[in-house]
C-alpha positions as CSV (number, residue, x, y, z in Angstrom):
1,X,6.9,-38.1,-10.9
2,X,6.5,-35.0,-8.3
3,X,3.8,-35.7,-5.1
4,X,1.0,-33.6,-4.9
5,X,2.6,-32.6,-1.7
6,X,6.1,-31.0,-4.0
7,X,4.0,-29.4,-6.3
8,X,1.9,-27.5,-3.8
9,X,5.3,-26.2,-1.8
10,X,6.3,-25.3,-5.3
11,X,3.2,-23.1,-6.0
12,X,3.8,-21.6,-2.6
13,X,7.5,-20.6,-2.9
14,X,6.7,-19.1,-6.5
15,X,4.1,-17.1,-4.9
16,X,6.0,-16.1,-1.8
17,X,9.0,-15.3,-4.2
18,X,6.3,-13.3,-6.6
19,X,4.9,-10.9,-3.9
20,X,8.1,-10.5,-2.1
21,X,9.8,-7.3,-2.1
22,X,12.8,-8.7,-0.4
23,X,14.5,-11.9,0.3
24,X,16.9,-12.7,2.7
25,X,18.6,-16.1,2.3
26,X,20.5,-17.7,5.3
27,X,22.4,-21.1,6.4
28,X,20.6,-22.8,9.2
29,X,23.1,-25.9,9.8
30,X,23.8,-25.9,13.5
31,X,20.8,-23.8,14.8
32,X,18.3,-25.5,17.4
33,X,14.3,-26.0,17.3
34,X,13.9,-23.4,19.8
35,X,16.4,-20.4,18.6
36,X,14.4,-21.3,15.0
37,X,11.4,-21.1,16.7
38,X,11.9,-17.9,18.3
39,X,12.9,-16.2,15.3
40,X,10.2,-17.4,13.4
41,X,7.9,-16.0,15.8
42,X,10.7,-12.8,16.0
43,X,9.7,-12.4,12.0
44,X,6.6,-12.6,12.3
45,X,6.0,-10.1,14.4
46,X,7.5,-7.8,11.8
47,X,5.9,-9.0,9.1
48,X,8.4,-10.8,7.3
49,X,7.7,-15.2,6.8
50,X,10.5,-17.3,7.2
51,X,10.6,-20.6,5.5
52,X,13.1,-24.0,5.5
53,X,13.3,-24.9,2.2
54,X,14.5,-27.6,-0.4
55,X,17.1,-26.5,-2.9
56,X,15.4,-28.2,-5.8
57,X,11.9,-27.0,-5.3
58,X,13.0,-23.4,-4.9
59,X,14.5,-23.5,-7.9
60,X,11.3,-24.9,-9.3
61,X,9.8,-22.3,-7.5
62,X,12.3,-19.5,-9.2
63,X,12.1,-20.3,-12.4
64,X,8.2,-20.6,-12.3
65,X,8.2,-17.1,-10.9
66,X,10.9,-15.5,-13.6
67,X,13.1,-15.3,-11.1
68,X,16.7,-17.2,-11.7
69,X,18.9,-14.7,-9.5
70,X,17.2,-16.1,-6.2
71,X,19.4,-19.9,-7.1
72,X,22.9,-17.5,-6.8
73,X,21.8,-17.4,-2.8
74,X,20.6,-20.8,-2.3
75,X,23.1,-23.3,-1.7
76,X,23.4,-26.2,1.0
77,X,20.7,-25.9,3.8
78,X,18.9,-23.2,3.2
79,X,16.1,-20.7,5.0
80,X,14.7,-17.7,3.3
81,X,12.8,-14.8,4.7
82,X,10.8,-13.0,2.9
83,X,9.6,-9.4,3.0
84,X,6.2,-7.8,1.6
85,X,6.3,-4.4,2.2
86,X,9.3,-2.4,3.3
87,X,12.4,-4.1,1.8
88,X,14.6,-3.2,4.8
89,X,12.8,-5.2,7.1
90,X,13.5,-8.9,6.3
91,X,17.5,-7.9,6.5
92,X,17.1,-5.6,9.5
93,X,15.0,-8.4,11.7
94,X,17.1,-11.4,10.7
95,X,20.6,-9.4,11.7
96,X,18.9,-7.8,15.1
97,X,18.3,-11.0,16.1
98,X,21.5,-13.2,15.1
99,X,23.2,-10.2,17.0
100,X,21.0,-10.3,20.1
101,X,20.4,-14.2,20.7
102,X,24.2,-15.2,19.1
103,X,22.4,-18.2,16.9
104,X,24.7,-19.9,14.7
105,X,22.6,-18.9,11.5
106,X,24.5,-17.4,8.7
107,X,23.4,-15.0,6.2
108,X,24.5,-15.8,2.7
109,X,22.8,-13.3,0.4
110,X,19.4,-11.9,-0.7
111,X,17.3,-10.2,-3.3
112,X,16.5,-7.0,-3.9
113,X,13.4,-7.4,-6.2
114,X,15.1,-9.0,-9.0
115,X,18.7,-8.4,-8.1
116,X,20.7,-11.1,-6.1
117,X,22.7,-9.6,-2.8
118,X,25.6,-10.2,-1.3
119,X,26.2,-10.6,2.0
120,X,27.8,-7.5,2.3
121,X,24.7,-5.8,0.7
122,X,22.3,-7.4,3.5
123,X,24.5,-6.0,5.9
124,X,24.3,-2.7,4.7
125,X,20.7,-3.0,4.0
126,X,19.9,-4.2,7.6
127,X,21.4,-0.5,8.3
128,X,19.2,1.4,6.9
129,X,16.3,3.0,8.7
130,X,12.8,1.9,7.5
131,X,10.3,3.2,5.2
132,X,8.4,5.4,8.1
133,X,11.6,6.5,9.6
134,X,12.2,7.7,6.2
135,X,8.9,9.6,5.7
136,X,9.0,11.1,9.1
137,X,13.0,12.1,8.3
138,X,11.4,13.8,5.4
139,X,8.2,15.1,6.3
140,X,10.0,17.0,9.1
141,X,12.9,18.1,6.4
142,X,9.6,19.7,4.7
143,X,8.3,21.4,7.9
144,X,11.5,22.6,8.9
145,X,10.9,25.9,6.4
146,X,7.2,26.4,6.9
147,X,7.8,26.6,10.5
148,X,10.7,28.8,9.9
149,X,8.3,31.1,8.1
150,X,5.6,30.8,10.8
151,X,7.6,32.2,13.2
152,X,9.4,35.1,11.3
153,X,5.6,36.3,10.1
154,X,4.6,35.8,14.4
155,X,8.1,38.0,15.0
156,X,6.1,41.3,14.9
157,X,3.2,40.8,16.2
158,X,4.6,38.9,18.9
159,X,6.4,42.3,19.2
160,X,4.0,44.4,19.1
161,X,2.0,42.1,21.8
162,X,4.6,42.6,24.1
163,X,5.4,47.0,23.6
164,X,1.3,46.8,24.1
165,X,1.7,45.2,27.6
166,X,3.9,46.9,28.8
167,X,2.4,50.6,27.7
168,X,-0.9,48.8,29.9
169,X,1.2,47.5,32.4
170,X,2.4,50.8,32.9
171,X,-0.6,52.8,32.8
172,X,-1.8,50.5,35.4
173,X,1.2,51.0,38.1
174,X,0.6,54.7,37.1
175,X,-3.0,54.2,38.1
176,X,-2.2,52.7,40.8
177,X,0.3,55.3,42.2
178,X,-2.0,57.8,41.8
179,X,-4.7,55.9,44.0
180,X,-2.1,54.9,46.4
181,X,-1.0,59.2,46.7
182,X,-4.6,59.8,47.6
């Protein structure tokens, strides 16, 4: 008979799994209190929740949610991170930081919505840049020919500007010759 206690972690992880856009799945055998601790708080920062959990109640949690592909990246002692909004960012923050603090935490797969990811995939994934580097990349892409545009239209005007000035410029030092002779 499952505790109270089971069957409320199970409602958690099937709603964690539910809004998720991305999961990261990772080993965390060998990995102290305080390297876990700082990449907890590391996630968090960035959005992403990072959870130890129990085989059996995640896939409890998985198949409450529709979700069997999450069981082919949970084996052995498992810790998943979870990403709501910008599916690079759960495999970007867990890589950045097993490659800048050297923890012994091991990435063995993800999720991709509803698609299971290999290791490989996370790796390539965690390459990518985000969602507003993205928009950025493309709103300047986009800008790129208006601004060309801007500038060809400003080309003669900008000329005559300048054939102006100089026809004033030189009436002036003509002016001021003339005073200058007298």
């Amino acid at each position: 008979m499952p505790t109270d206690r089971k069957l409320k972690e199970v409602d958690e992880l099937r709603e964690l799994l539910e809004s998720s856009t991305a999961i990261v799945t990772a080993d965390h055998s060998g990995v102290s209190v305080t390297d876990m601790t700082s990449l907890r708080k590391s996630l968090r920062e960035e959005g992403v929740k990072f959870r130890v959990v129990k085989n059996r109640l995640t896939e409890r949690a998985a198949e409450a949610a529709g979700m069997p592909d999450v069981m082919q990246v949970v084996q052995g002692p498992t810790a998943i991170a979870f990403g709501f909004e910008d599916p690079v960012v759960p495999a970007k923050a867990v890589t950045e930081f097993i490659n800048k603090f050297k923890i012994g935490l091991k990435i063995r797969g993800g999720l991709l919505g509803s698609r299971a990811l290999s290791t490989d995939e996370i790796a390539a994934l965690s390459a990518l840049p985000s969602k507003e580097q993205l928009v950025s990349k493309l709103l300047g892409q986009m800008q790129a020919p208006i601004t060309g545009l801007a500038m060809v239209l400003n080309g003669p005007v900008a000329a005559l500007t300048r054939v102006l000035q100089r026809h004033v410029d030189a009436q002036a030092a003509g002016d001021g010759a003339e005073q200058a002779e007298a």
